[in-house]
C-alpha positions as CSV (number, residue, x, y, z in Angstrom):
1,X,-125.7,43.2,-79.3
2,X,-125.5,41.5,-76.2
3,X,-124.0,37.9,-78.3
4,X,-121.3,40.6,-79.8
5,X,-120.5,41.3,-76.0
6,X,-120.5,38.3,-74.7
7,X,-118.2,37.0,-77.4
8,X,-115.5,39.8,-77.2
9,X,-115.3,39.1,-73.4
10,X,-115.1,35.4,-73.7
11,X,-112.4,35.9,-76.0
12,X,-110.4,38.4,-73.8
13,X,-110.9,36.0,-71.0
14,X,-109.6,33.4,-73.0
15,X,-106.9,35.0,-74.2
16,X,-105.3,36.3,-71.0
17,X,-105.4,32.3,-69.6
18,X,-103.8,31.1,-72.2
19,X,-101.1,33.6,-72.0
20,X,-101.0,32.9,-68.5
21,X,-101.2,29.0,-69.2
22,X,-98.2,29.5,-71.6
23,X,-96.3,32.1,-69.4
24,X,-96.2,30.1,-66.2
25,X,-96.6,26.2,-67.5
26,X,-95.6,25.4,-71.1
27,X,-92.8,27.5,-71.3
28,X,-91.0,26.4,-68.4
29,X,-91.8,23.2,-69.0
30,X,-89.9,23.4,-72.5
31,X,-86.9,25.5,-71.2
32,X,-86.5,21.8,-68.7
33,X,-86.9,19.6,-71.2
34,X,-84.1,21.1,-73.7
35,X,-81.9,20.8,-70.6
36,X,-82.8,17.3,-69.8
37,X,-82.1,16.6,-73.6
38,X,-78.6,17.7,-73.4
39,X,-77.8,16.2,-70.2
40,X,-79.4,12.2,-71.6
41,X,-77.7,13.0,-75.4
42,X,-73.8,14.0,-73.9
43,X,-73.7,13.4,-70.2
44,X,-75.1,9.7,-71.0
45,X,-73.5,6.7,-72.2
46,X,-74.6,5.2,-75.4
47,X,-76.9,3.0,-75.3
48,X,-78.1,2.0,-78.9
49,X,-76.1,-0.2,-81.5
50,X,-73.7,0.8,-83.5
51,X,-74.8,1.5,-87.3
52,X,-78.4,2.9,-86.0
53,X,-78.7,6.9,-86.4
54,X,-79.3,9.1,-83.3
55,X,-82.4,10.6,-83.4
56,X,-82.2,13.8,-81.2
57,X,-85.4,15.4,-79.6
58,X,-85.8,19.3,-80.2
């Protein structure tokens, strides 16, 4: 019994930091880097050869 409850609180503990791990770092992190790819992709000058395909992050 006491594995069973020590399992189910590892796991709630575990749970709430990753949803504050993806609440307050990943996400932002994302949201900043789809802005960065729009500024470098139409605020930027080319920079690769004519003929070769973009390849856009997303």
């Amino acid at each position: 019994m006491e594995i069973i409850a020590g399992a189910a609180i590892g796991f709630v503990i575990f749970h709430a930091v990753a949803h504050v791990s993806w609440k307050y770092f990943e996400s932002p992190i994302l949201r900043s880097r789809r802005g960065l790819t729009t500024f470098f992709l139409h605020y930027l000058p080319e920079t690769r050869p004519q003929g070769e395909p973009r390849t856009e992050l997303k």
